[in-house]
Predicted model as a PDB file, atoms N, CA, C, CB and O in Angstrom, pLDDT in the B-factor column:
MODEL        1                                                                  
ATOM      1  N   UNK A   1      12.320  30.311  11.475  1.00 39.00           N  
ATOM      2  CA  UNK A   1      13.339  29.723  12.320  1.00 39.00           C  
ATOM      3  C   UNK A   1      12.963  29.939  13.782  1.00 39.00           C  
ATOM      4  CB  UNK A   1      14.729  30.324  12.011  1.00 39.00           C  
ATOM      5  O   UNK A   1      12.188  30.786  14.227  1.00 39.00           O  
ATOM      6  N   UNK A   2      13.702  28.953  14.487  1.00 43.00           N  
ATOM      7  CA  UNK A   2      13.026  28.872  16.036  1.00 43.00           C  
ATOM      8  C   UNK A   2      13.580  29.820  16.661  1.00 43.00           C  
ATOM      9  CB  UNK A   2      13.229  27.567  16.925  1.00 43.00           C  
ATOM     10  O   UNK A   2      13.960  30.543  15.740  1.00 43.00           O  
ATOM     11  N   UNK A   3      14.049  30.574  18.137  1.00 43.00           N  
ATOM     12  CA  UNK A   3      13.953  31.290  18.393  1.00 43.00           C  
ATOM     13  C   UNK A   3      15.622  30.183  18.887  1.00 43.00           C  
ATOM     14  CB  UNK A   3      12.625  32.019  18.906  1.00 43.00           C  
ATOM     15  O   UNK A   3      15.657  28.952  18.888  1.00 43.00           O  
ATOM     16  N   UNK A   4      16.901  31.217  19.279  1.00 51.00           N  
ATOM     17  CA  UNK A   4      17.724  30.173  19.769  1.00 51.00           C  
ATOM     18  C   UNK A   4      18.239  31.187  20.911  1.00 51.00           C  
ATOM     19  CB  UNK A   4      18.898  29.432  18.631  1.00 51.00           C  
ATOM     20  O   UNK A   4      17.667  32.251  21.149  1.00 51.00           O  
ATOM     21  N   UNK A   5      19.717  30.598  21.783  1.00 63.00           N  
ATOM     22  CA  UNK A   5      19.783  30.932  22.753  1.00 63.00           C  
ATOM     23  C   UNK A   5      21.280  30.336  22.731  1.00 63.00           C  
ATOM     24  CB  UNK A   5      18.678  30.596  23.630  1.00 63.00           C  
ATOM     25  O   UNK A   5      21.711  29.682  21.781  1.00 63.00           O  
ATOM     26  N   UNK A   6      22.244  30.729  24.232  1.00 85.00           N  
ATOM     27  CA  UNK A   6      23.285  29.944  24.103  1.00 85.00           C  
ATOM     28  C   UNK A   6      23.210  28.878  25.468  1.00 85.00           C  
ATOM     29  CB  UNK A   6      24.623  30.897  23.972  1.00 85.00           C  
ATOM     30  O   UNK A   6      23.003  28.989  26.676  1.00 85.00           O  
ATOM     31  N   UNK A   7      23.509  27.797  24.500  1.00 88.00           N  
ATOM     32  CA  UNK A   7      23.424  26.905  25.064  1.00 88.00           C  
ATOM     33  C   UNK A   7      24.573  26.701  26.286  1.00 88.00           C  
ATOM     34  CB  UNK A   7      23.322  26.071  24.116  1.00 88.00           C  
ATOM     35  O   UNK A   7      25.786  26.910  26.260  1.00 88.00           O  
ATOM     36  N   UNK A   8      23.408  26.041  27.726  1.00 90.00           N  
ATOM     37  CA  UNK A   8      24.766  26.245  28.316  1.00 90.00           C  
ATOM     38  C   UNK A   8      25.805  24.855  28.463  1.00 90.00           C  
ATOM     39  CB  UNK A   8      24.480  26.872  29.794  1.00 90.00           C  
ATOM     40  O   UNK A   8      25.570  23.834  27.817  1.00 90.00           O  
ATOM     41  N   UNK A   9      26.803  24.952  29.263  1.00 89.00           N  
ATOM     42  CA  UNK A   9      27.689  24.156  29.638  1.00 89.00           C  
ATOM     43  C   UNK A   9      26.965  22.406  30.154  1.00 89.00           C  
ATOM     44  CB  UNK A   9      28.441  25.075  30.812  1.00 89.00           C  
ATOM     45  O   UNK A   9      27.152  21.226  29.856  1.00 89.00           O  
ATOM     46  N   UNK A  10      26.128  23.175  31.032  1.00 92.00           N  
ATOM     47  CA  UNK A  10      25.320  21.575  31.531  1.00 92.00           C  
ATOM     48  C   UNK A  10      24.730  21.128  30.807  1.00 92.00           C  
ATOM     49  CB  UNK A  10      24.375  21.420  32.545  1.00 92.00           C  
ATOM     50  O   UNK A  10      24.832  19.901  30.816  1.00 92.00           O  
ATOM     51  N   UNK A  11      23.821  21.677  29.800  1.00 93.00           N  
ATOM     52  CA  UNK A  11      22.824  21.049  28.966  1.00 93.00           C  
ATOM     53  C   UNK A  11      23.826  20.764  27.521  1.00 93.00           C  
ATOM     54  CB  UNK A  11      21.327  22.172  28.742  1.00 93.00           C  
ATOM     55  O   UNK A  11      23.308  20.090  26.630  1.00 93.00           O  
ATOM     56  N   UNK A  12      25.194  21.266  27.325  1.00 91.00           N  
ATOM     57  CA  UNK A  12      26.231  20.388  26.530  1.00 91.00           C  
ATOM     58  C   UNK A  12      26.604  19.098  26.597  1.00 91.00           C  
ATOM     59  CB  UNK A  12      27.251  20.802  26.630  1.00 91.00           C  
ATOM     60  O   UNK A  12      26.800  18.310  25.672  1.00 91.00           O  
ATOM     61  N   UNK A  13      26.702  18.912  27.947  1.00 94.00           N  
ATOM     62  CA  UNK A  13      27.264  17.758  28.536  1.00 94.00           C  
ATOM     63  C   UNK A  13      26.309  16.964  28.959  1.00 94.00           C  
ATOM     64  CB  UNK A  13      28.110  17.999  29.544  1.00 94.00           C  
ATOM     65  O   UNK A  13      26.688  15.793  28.941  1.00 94.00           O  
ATOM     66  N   UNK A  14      25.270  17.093  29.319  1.00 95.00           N  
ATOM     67  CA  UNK A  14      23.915  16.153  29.321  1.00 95.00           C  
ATOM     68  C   UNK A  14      23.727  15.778  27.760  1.00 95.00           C  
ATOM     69  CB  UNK A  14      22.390  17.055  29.973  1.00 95.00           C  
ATOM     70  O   UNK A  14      23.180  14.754  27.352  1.00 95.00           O  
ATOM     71  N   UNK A  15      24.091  16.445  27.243  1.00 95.00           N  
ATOM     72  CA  UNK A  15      23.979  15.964  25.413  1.00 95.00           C  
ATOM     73  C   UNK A  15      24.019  15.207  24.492  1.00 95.00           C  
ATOM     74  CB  UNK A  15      24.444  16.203  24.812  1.00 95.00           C  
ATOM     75  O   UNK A  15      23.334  14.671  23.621  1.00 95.00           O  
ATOM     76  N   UNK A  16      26.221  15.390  25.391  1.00 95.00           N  
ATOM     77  CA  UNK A  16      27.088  14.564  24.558  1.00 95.00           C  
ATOM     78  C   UNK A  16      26.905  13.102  25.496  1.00 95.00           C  
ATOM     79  CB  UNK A  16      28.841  15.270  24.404  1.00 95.00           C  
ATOM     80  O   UNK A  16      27.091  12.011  24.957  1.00 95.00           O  
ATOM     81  N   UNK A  17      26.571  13.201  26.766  1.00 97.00           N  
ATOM     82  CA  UNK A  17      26.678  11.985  27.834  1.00 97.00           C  
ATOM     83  C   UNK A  17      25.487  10.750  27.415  1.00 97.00           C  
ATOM     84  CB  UNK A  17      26.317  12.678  29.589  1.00 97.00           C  
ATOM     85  O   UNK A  17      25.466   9.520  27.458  1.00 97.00           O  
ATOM     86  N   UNK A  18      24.351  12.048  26.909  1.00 96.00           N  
ATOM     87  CA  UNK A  18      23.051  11.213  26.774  1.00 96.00           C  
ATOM     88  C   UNK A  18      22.347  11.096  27.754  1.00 96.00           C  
ATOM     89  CB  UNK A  18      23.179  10.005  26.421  1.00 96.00           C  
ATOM     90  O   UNK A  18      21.562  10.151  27.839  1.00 96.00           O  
ATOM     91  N   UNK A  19      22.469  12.069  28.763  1.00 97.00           N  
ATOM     92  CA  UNK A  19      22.200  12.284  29.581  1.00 97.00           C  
ATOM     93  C   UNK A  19      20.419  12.527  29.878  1.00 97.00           C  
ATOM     94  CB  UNK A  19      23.090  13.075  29.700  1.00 97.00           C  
ATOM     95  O   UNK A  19      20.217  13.408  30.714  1.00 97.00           O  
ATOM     96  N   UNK A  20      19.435  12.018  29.437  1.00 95.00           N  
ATOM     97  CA  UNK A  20      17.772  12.572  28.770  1.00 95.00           C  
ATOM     98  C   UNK A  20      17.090  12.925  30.376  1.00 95.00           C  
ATOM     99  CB  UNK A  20      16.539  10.874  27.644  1.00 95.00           C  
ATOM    100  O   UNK A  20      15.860  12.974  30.368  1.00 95.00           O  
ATOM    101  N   UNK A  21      17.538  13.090  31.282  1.00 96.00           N  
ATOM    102  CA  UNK A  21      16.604  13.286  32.611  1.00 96.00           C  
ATOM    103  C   UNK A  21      17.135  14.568  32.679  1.00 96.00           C  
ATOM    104  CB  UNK A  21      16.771  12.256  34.088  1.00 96.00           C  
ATOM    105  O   UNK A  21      16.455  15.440  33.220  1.00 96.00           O  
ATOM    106  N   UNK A  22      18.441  14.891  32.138  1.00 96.00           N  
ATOM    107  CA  UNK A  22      19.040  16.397  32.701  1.00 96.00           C  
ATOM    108  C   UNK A  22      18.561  16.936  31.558  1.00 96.00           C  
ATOM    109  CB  UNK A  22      20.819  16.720  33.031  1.00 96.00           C  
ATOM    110  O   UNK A  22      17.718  17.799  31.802  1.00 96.00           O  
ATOM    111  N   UNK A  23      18.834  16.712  30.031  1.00 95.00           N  
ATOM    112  CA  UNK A  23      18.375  17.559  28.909  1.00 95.00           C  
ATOM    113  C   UNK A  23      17.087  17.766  29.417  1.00 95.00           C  
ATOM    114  CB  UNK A  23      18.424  16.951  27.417  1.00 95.00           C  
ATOM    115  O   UNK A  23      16.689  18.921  29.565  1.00 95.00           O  
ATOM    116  N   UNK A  24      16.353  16.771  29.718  1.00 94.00           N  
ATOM    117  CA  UNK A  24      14.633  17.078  29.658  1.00 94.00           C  
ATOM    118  C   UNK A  24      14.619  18.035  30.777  1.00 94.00           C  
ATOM    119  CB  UNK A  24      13.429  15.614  29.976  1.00 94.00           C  
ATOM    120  O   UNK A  24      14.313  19.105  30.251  1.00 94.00           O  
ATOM    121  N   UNK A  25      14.777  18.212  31.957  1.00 95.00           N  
ATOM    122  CA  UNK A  25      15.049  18.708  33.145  1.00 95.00           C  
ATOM    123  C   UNK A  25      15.432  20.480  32.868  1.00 95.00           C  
ATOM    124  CB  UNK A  25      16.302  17.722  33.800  1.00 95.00           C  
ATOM    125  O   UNK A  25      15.030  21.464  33.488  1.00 95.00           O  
ATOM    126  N   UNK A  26      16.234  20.392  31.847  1.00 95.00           N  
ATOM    127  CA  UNK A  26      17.035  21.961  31.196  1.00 95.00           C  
ATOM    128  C   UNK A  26      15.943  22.365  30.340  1.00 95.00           C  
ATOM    129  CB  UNK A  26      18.710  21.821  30.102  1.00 95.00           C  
ATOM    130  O   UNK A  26      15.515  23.486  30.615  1.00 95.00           O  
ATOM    131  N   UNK A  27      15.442  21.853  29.503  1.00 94.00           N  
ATOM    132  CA  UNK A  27      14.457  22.097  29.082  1.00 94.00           C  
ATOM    133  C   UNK A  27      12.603  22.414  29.368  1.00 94.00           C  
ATOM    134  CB  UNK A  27      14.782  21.445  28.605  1.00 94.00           C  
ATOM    135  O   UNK A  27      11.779  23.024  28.686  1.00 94.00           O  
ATOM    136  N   UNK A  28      12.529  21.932  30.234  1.00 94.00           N  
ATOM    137  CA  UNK A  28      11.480  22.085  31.184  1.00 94.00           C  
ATOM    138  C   UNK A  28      11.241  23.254  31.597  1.00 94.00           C  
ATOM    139  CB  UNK A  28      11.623  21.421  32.194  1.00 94.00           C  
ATOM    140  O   UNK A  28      10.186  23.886  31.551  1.00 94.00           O  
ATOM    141  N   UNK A  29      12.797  23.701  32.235  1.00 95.00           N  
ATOM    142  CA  UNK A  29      12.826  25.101  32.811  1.00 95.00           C  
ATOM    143  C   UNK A  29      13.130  26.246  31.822  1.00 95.00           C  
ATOM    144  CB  UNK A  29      13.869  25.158  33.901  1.00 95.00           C  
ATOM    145  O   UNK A  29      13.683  27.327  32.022  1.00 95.00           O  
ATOM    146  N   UNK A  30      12.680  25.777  30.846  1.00 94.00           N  
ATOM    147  CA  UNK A  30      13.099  26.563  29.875  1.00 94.00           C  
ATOM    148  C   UNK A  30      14.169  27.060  28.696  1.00 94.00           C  
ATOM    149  CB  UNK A  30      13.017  27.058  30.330  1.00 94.00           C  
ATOM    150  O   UNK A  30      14.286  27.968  27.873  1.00 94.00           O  
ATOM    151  N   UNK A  31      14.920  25.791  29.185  1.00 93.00           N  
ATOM    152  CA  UNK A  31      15.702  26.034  28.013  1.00 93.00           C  
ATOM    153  C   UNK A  31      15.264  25.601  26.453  1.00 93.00           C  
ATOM    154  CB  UNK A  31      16.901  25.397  28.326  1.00 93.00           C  
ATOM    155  O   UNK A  31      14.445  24.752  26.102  1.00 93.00           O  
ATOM    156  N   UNK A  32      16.131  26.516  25.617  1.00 93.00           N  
ATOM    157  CA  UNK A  32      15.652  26.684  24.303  1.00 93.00           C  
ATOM    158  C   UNK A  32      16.047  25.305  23.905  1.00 93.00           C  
ATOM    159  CB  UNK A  32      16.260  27.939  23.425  1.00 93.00           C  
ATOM    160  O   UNK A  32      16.858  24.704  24.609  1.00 93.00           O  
ATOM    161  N   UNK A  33      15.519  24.720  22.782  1.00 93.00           N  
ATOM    162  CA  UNK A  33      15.511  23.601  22.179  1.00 93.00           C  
ATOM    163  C   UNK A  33      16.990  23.757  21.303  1.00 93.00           C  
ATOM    164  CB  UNK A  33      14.080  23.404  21.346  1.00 93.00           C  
ATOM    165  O   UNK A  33      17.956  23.005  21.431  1.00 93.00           O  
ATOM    166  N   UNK A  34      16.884  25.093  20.260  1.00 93.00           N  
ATOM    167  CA  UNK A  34      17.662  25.484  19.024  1.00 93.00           C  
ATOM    168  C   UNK A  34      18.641  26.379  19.925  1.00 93.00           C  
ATOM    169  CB  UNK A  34      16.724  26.337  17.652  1.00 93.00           C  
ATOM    170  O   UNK A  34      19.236  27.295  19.358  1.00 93.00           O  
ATOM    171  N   UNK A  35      18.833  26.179  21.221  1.00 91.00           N  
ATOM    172  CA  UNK A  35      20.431  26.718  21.655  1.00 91.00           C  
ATOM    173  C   UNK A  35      21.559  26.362  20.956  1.00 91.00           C  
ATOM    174  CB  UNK A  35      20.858  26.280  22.967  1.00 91.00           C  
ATOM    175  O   UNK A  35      21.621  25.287  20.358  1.00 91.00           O  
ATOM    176  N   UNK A  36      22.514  27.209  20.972  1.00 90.00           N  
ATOM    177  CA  UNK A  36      23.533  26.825  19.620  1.00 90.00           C  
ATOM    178  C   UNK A  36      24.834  27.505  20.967  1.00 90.00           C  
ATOM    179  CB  UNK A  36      23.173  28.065  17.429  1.00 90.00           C  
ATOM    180  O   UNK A  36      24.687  28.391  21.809  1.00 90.00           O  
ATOM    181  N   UNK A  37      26.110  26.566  20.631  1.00 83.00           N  
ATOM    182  CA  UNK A  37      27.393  27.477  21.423  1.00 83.00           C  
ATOM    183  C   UNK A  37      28.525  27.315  20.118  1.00 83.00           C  
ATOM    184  CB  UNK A  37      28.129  26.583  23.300  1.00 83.00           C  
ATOM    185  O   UNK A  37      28.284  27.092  18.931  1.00 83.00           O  
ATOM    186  N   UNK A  38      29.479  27.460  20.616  1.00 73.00           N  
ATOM    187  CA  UNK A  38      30.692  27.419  19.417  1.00 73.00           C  
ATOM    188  C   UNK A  38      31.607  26.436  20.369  1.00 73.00           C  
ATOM    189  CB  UNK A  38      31.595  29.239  18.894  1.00 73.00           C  
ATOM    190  O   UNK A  38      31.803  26.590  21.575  1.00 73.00           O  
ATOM    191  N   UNK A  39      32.129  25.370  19.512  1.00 67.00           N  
ATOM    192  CA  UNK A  39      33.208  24.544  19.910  1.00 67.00           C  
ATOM    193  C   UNK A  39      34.201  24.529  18.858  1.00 67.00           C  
ATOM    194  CB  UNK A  39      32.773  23.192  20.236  1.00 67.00           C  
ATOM    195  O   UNK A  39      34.190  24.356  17.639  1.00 67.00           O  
ATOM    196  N   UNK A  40      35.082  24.775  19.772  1.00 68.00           N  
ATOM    197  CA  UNK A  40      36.446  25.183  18.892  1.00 68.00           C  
ATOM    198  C   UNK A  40      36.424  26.503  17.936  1.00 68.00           C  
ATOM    199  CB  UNK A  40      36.784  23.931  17.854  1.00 68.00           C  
ATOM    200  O   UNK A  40      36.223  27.681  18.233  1.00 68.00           O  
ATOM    201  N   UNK A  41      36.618  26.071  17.058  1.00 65.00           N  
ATOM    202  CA  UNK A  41      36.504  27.498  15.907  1.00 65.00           C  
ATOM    203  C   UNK A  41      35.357  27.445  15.231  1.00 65.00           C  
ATOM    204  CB  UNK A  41      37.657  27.613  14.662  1.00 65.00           C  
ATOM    205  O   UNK A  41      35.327  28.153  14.225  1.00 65.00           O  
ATOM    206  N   UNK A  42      33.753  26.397  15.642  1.00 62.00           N  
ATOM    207  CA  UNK A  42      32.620  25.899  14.980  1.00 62.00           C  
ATOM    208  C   UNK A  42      31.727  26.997  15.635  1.00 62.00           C  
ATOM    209  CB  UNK A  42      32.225  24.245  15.234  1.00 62.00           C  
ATOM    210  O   UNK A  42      31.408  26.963  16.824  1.00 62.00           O  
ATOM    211  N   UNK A  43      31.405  27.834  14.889  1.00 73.00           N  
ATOM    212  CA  UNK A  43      30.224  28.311  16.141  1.00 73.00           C  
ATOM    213  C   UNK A  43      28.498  27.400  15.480  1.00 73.00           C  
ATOM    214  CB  UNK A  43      30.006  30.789  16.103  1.00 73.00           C  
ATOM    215  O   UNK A  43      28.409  26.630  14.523  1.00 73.00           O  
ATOM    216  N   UNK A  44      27.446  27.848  16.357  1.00 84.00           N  
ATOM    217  CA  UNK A  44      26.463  27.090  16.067  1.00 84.00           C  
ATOM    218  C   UNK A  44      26.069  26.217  16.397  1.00 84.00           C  
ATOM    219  CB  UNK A  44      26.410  26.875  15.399  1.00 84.00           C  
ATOM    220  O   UNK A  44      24.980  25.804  16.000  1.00 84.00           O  
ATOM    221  N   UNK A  45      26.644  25.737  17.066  1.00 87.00           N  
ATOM    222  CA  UNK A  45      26.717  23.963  17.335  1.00 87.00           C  
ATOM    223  C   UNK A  45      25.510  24.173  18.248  1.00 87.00           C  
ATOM    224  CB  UNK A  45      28.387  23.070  18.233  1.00 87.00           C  
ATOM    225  O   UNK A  45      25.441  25.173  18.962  1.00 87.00           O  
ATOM    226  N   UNK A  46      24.338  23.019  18.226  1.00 92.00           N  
ATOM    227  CA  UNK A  46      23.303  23.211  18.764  1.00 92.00           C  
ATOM    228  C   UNK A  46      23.162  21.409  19.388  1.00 92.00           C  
ATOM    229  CB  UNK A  46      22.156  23.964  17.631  1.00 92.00           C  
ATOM    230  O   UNK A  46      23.636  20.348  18.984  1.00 92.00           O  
ATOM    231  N   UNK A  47      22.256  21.792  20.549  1.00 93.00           N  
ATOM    232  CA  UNK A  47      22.478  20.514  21.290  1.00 93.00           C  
ATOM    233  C   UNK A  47      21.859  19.099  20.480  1.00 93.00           C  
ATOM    234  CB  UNK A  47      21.725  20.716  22.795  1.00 93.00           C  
ATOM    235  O   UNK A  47      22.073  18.010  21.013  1.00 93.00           O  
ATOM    236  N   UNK A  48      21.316  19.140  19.563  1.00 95.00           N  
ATOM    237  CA  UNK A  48      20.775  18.442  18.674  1.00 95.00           C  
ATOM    238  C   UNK A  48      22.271  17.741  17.801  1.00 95.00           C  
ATOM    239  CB  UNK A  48      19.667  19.476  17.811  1.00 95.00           C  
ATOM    240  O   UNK A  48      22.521  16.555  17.585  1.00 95.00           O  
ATOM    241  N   UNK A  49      22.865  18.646  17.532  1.00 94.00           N  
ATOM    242  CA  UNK A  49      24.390  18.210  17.112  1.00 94.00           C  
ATOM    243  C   UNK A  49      25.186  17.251  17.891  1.00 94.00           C  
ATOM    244  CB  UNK A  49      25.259  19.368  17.101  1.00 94.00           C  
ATOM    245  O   UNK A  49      25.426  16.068  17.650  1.00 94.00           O  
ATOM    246  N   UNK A  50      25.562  18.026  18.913  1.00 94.00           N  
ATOM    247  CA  UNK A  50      25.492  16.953  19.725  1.00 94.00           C  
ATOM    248  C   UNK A  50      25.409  15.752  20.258  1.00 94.00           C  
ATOM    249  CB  UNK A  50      25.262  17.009  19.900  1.00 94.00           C  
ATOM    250  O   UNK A  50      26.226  14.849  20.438  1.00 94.00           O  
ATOM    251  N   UNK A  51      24.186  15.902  20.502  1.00 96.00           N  
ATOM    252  CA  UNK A  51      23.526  14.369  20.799  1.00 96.00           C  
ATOM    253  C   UNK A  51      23.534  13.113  19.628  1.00 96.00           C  
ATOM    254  CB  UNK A  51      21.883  14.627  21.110  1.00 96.00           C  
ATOM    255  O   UNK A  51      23.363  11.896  19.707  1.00 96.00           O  
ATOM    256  N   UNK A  52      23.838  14.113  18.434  1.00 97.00           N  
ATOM    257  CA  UNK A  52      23.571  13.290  17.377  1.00 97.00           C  
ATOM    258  C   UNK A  52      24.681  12.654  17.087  1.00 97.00           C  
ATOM    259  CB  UNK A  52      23.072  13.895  16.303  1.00 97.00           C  
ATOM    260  O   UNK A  52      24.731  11.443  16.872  1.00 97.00           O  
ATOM    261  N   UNK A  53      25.701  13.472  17.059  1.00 95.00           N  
ATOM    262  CA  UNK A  53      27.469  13.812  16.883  1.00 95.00           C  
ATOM    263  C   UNK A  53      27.907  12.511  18.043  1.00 95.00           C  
ATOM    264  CB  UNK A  53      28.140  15.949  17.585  1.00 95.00           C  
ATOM    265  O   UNK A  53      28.954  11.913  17.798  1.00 95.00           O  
ATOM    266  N   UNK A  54      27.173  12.130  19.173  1.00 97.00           N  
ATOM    267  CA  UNK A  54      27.800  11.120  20.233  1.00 97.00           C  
ATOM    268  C   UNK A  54      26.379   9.776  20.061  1.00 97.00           C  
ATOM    269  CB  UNK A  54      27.992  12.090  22.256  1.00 97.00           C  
ATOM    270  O   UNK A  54      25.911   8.982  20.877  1.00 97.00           O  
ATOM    271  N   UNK A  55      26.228   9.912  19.349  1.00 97.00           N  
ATOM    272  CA  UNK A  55      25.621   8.573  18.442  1.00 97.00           C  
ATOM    273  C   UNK A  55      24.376   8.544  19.684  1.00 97.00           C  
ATOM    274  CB  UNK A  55      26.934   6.731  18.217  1.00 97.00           C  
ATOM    275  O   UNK A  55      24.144   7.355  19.905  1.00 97.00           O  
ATOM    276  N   UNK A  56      23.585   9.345  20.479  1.00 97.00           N  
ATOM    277  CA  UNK A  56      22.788   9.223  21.016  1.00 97.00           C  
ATOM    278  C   UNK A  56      21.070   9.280  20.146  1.00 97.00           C  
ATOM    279  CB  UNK A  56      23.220  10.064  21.941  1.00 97.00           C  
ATOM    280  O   UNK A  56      20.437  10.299  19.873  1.00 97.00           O  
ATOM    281  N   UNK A  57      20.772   8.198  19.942  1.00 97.00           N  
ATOM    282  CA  UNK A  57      19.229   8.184  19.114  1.00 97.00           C  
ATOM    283  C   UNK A  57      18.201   8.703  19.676  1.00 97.00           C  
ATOM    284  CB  UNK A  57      18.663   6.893  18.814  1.00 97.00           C  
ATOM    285  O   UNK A  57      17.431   9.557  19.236  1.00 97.00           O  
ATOM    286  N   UNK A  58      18.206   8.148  20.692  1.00 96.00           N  
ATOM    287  CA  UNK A  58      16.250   8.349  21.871  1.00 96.00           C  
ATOM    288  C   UNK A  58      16.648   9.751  22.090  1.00 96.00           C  
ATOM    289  CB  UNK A  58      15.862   7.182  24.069  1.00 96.00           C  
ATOM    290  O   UNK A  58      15.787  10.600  21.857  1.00 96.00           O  
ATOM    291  N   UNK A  59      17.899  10.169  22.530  1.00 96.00           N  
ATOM    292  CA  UNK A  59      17.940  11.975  22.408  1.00 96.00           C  
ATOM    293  C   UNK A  59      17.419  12.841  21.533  1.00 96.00           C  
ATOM    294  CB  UNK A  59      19.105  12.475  22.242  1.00 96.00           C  
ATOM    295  O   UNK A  59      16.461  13.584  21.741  1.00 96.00           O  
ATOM    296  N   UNK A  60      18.146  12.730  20.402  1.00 97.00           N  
ATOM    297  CA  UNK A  60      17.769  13.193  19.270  1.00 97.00           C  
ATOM    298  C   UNK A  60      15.927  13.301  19.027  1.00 97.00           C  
ATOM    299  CB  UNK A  60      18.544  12.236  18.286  1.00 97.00           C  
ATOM    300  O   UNK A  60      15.213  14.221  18.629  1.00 97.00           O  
ATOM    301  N   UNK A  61      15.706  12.248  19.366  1.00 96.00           N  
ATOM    302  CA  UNK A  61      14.254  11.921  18.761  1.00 96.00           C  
ATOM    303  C   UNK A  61      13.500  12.282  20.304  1.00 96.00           C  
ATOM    304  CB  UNK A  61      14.004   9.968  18.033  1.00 96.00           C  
ATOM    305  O   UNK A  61      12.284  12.132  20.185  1.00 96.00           O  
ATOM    306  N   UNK A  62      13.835  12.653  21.509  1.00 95.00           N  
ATOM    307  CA  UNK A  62      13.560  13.748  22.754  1.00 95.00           C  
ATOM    308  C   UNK A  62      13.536  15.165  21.422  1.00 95.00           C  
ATOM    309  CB  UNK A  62      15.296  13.834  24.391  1.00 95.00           C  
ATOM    310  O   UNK A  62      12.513  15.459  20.804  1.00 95.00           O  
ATOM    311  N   UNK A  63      14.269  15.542  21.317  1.00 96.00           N  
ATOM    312  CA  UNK A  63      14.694  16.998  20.933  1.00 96.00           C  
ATOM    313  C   UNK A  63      14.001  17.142  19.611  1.00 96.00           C  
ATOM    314  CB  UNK A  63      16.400  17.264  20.806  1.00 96.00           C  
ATOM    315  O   UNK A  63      13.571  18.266  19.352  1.00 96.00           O  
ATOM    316  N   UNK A  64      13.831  16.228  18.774  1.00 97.00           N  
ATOM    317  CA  UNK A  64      12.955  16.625  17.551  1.00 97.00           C  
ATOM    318  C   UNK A  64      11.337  16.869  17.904  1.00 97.00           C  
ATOM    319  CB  UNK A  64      13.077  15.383  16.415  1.00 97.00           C  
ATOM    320  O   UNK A  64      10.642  17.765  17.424  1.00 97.00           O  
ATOM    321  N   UNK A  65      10.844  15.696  19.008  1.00 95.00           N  
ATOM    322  CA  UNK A  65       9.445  15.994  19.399  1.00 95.00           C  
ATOM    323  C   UNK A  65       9.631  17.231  20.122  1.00 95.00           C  
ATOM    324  CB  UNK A  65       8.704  14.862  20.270  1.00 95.00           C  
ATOM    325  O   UNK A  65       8.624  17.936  20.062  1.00 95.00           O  
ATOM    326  N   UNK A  66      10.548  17.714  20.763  1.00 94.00           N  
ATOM    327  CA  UNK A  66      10.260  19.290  21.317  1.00 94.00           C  
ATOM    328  C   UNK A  66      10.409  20.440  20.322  1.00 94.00           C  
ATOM    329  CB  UNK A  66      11.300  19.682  22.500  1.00 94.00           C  
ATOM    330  O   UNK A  66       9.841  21.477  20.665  1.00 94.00           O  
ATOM    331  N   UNK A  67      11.066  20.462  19.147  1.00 95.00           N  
ATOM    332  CA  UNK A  67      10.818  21.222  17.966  1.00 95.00           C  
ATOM    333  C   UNK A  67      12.118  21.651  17.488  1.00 95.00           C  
ATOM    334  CB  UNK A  67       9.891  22.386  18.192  1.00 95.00           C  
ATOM    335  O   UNK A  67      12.266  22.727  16.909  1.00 95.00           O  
ATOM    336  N   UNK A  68      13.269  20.664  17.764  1.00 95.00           N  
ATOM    337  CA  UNK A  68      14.510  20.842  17.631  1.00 95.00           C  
ATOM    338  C   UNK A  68      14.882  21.097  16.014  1.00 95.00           C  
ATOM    339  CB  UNK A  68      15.162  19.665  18.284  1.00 95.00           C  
ATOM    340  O   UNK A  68      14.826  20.094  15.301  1.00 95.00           O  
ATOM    341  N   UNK A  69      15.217  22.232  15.452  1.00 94.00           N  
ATOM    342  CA  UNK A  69      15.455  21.766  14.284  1.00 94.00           C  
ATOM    343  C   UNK A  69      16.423  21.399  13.449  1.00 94.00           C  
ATOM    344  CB  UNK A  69      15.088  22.243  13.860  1.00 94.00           C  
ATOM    345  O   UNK A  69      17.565  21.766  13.727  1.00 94.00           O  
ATOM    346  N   UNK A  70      16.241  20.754  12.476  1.00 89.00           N  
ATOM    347  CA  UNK A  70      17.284  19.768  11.813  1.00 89.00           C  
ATOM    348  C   UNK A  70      18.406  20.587  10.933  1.00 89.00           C  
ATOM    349  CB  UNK A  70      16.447  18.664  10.770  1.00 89.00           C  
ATOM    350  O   UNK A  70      19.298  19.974  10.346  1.00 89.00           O  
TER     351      UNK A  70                                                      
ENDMDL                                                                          
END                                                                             
C-alpha cells in the first residue's frame, strides 16, 4: 500500500471542482497521491474518491497515472 497522508482542504476542493492545474500543482509539491480525510462520519475518503464521486474523468485518470490507488 502507498504511503498516505491527510489530505488537505485545497487539494479537496480542487478535486471535487475538477480543478487539474491546482490538483497537479498540490501534487508537484508534494502532495501524497493516496491522501485520505473523513467527510462526515466517512473517514478515508481519498482525493481519487472524490474526483470520481463529482463525475470528473481526465482527473481520475491525472491521479491513476501518478499512482493513485483504486
Amino acid at each position: 500500500m502507498a504511503e498516505t497522508g491527510s489530505l488537505p482542504e485545497e487539494a479537496r476542493q480542487a478535486a471535487a471542482r475538477g480543478n487539474e492545474a491546482a490538483l497537479l500543482a498540490w501534487l508537484e509539491s508534494g502532495g501524497q497521491v493516496n491522501a485520505t480525510r473523513g467527510v462526515r462520519d466517512v473517514s478515508g475518503v481519498s482525493v481519487l474518491m472524490t474526483a470520481a464521486g463529482h463525475g470528473h474523468e481526465r482527473l481520475v485518470e491525472l491521479l491513476l497515472r501518478h499512482g493513485a490507488e483504486i
